[in-house]
MARSE-69027 format. One record per residue (C-alpha): residue in one letter; y, x, z. Coordinates in steps of 0.02 Angstrom, whole numbers, plus 32768, in hexadecimal, padded with zeros to 4 digits. Example, Ala and Ser with C-alpha at 12.3 -4.5 7.8 and 13.67 -1.06 7.14 Angstrom:
residues 2
A7F1F82678186 S7FCB82AC8165 
END
This chain:
residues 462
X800080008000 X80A6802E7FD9 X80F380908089 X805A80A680CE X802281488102 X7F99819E8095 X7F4381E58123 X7F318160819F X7E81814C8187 X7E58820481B4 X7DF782318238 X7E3E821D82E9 X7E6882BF833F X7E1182DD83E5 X7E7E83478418 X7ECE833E84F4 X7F2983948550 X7F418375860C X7EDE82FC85FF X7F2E82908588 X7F11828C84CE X7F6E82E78451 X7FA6828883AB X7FA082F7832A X7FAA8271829D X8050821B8256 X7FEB81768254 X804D812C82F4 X8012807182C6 X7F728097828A X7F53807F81BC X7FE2800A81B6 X806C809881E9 X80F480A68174 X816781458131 X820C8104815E X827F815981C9 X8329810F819D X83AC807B81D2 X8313800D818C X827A807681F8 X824A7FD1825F X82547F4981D5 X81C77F608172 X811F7EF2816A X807B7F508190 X80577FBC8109 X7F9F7F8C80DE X7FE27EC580FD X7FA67E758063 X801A7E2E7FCE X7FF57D8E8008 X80227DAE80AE X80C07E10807C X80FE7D668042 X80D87D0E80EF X81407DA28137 X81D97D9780CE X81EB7CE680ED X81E07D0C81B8 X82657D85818C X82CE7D0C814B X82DD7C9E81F8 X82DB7D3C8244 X83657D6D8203 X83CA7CE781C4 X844F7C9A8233 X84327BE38289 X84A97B5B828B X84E17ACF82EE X84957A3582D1 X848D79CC8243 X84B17A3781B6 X846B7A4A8108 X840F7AF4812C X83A37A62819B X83067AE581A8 X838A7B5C8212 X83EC7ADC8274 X83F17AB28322 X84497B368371 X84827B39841C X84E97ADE8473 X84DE7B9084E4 X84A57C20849D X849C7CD2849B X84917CE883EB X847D7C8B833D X83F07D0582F2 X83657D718326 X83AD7DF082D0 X844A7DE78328 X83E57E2B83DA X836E7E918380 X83D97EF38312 X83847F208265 X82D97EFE82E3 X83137F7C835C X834C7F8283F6 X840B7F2B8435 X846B7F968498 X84FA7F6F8525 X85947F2E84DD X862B7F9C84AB X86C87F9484EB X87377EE484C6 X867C7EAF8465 X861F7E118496 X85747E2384E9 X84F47E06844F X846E7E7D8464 X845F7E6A8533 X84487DED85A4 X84487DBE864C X839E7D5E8694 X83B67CE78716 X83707CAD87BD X83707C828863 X82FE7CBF88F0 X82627C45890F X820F7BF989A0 X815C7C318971 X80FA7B7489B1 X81827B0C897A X81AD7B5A88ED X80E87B8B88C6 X80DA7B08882E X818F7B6987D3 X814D7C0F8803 X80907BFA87B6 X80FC7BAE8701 X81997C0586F9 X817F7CA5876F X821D7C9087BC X82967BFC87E9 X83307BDE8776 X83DA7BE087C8 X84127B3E87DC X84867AF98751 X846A7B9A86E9 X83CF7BAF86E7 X835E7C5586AD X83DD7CA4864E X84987CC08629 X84D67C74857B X856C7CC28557 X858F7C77849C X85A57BAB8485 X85C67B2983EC X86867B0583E5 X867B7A4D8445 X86217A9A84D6 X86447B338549 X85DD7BD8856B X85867BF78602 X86017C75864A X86477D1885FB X85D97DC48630 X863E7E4B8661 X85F67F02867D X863B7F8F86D1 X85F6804B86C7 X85E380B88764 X85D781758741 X852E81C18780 X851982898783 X848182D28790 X8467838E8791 X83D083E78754 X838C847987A7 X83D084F5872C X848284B38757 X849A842C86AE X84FB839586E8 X84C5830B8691 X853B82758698 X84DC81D486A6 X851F811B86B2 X850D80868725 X85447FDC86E6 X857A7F688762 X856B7E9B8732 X85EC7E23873E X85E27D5D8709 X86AB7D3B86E7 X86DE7C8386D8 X86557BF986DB X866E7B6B868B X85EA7B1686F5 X860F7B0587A9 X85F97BAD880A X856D7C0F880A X84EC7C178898 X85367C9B8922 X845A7CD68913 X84647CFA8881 X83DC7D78880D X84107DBD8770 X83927E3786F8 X84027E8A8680 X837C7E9085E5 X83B47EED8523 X83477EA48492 X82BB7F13846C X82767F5983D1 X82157EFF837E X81867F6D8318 X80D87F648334 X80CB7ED183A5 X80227E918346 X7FC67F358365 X80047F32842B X7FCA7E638422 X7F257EA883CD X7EED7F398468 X7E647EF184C5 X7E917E9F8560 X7DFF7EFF85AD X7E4D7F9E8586 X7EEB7F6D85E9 X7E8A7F338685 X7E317FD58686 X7EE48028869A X7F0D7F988719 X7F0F800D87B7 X7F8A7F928826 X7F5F7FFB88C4 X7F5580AF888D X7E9880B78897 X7E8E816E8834 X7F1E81AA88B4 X7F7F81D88827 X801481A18865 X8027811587F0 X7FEC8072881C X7FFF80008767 X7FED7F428760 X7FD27EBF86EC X802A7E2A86F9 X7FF17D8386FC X80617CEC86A7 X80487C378667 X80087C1285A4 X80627B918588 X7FFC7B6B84E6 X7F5C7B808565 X7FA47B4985F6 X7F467BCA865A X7F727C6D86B4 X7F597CFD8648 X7F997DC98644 X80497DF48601 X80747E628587 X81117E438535 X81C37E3E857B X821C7EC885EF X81AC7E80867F X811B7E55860C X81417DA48639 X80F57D5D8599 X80357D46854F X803E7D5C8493 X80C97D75841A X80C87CB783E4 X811C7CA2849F X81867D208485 X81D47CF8840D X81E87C2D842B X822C7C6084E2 X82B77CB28479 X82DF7C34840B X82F47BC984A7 X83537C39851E X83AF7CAF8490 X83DB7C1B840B X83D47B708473 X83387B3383FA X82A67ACD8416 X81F57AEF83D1 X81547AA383FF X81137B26846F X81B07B1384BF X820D7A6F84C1 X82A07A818524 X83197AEB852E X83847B6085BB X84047ACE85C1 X83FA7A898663 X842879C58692 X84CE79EC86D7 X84FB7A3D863E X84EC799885C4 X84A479EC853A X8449794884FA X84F8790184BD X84F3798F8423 X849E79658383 X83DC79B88376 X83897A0E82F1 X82DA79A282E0 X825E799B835F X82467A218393 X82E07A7B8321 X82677B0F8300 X81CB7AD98294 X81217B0282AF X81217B458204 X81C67BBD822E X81847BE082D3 X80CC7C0C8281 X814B7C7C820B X81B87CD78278 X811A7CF682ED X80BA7D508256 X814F7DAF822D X815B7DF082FC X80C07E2D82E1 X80B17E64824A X813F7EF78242 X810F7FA78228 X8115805B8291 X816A80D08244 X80FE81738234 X811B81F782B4 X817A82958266 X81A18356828E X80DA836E82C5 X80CE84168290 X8160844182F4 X814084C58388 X81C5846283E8 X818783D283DA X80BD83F58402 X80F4845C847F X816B83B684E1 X80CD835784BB X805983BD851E X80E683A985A3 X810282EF8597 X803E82FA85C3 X804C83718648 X80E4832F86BF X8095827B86C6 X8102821D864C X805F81E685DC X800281A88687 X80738109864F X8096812685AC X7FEE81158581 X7FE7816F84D2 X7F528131846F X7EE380858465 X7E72802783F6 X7EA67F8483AA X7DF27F1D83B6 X7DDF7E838328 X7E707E1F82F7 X7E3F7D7F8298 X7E947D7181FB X7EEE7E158200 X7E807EA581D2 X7F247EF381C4 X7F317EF28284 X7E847F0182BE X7E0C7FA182EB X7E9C801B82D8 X7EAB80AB834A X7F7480B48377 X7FE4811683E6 X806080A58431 X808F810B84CF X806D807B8551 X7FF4802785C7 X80557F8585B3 X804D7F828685 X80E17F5486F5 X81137FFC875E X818C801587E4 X8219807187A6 X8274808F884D X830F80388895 X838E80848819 X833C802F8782 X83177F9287F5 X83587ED987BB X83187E888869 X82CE7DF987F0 X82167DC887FE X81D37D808764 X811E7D368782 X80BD7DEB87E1 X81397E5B87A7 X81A77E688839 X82687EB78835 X82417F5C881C X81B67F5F87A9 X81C87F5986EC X814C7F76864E X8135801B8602 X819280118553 X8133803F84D8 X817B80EA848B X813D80E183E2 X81E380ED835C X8256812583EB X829681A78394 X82D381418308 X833F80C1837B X83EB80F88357 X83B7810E82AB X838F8064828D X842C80308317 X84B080C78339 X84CC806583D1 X842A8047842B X8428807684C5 X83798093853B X8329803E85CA X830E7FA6860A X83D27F7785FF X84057FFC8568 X8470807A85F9 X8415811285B5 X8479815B8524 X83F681E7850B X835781EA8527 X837C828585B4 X83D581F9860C X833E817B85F5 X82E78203864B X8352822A86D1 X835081758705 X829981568725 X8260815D87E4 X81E080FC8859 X814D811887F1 X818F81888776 X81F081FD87EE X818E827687E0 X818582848727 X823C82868748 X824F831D87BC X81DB838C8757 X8245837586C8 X82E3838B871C X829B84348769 X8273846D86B4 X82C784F88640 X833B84BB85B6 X82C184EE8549 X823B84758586 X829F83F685A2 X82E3840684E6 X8234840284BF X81FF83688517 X82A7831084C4 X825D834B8415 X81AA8303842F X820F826D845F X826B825D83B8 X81E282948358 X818F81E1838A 
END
């Protein structure tokens, strides 16, 4: 297939160090990998998806990236939009199907949002927690829409402030960090609770979701390890949240706090919360009583179709990772064998096996090297949000995967890293991590600037 790499299919190298396998092949996503390393790395289908497939994609694309409108309009397959939102498009979070980043200065907040609760009483409040994994904040429910149609009012306006952090390394280098500090400015909806919990969260990328959807979930519950059994000093979990479609209890994998199943809920949870639209898997909306959303005109019922939905989800799924470059590199092999050896891939798991995928031979059997365990870890107090979301409690969030990462502020110049975008580099992303990963932290603050360059190169090289 056109983009694909000739040399997926080759053998698997064996090859560890520390413990931890060594990927010695470009073939990040497995025979579907593509050559792309541009503005465009992250928006390409699978490159052994079939022709006829290709098609099913490229419509997906189309709601994916096409704007919504308000409700009714002659575009009546994208309307429905709002009243609240965050955003009219996918696209408009997921820039180009990367990552958001923190807005600029005097630039609305797109890309990042704030999630919203309240703390819960954990009898009378069992029913909310075992559905949602949290309880909404009264009036405003799970999350702050900052964008609204012109007869109604947004949510509030979200103001954030950056704190200097310093943090010097043990060969002297100062490296200047940030701390963003949230405001909600001017609510147009009675005040907000004085308990308030708010989970900054940037839009991830969005490239090789299938494949992560496709790894056994026997694989993950082998790395499950919620009470440090192997003394290792890190104690992964899996979480457990409601199917909806299922309406059973089931293990997380998606989502900063791998609050959601499959990447069907995924992506209707954002239509709902991001865009204000209904779909079948999810009915209602984040509009809450108070706010009298049922007085605006809908989009059908629901305003996303189970044949758009069906789309959009295939398209989630179905885009490419970019092939890994700079391998022969001495740099780079040698920040690989020290990513292995200071403890960063005891999360950053860096190889799995995607088992049988029906329908999508393009996804299944296909040995891949995401760079995550898809666990919730704690990350220490600095990183913390305070916010439980179904086991995941404040501190913990899910190992990103780090497959592409080098190719973020190609695709958006802006993209920040973390859980909220306040890393500009990917030092800083570093720096930051603690609880679990302080360790992993120290040893590479106590490293040469050669190592550490190293390390930063095997990092872009992904």
């Amino acid at each position: 297939m056109i983009g694909a790499l000739a040399i997926a299919s080759a053998p698997v190298s064996a090859q560890t160090h520390a413990g931890y396998p060594i990927q010695t092949t470009p073939a990040t996503g497995g025979e579907g990998t593509v050559q792309q390393s541009d503005t465009n790395a992250y928006s390409l289908p699978q490159g052994n998806l079939s022709m006829t497939k290709r098609l099913d994609f490229s419509v997906g694309n189309s709601f994916f990236r096409n704007p919504w409108v308000e409700a009714p309009a002659s575009t009546d397959a994208r309307d429905g939009l709002g009243p609240l939102f965050n955003t009219n498009s996918c696209q408009g979070c997921h820039i180009k199907d990367g990552r958001g980043h923190p807005p600029g200065v005097d630039e609305p907040t797109v890309s990042l949002f704030l999630r919203l609760a309240v703390p819960a009483d954990p009898v009378r409040d069992a029913e909310i927690l075992r559905k949602q994994g949290f309880k909404p904040a009264p009036v405003y429910g799970s999350q702050l829409q900052t964008a609204a149609l012109p007869a109604a009012k947004p949510e509030a306006d979200l103001v954030i402030e950056w704190t200097p952090v310093k943090k010097t390394l043990a060969d002297g280098t100062v490296v200047e960090l940030r701390k963003p500090v949230y405001r909600i400015e001017n609510p147009n909806y009675g005040p907000l609770p004085d308990d308030l919990l708010v989970s900054p969260r940037v839009a991830p990328q969005m490239i090789g979701m299938g494949l992560l959807e496709a790894i056994p979930i026997e694989k993950l519950q082998a790395l499950h390890d919620p009470d440090d059994a192997d003394g290792n000093g890190i104690s992964g979990k899996l979480n457990q949240v409601w199917d909806l479609a299922t309406e059973q209890t089931r293990p997380g994998r998606f989502g900063w706090k791998a609050a959601e199943p499959d990447v069907h809920q995924q992506s209707m949870g954002a239509f709902a919360g991001d865009m204000g639209l209904t779909s079948t898997l999810k009915p209602t909306t984040d509009c809450m009583p108070e706010q009298n959303c049922e007085r605006f005109a809908h989009g059908g019922e629901p305003e996303v179709s189970d044949k758009v939905a069906n789309f959009v989800t295939f398209y989630a799924r179905s885009l490419a990772v970019p092939a890994r470059r700079n391998l022969e590199s001495g740099s780079v092999q040698q920040g690989a064998k020290l990513f292995n050896e200071i403890g960063c891939a005891g999360c950053h798991t860096p190889r799995h096996q995607t088992g049988e995928v029906a329908e999508r031979p393009d996804l299944s059997n296909q040995t891949i090297w995401p760079y995550t365990d898809l666990l919730l870890h704690d990350m220490g107090p600095a990183l913390a949000d305070g916010r439980d979301e179904f086991l995941a409690n404040g501190n913990e969030w899910r190992t990103p995967p780090l497959w592409g990462i080098g190719l973020a502020q190609v695709v958006n110049p802006q993209a920040g890293f973390l859980h909220d975008g306040r890393a500009r580099t990917l030092e800083e992303a570093v720096l930051w991590h603690g609880g679990e990963a302080a360790t992993a932290a120290e040893r590479y603050r106590q490293m040469s600037s050669g190592d550490r360059a190293a390390l930063i190169d095997f990092l872009n090289s992904l």
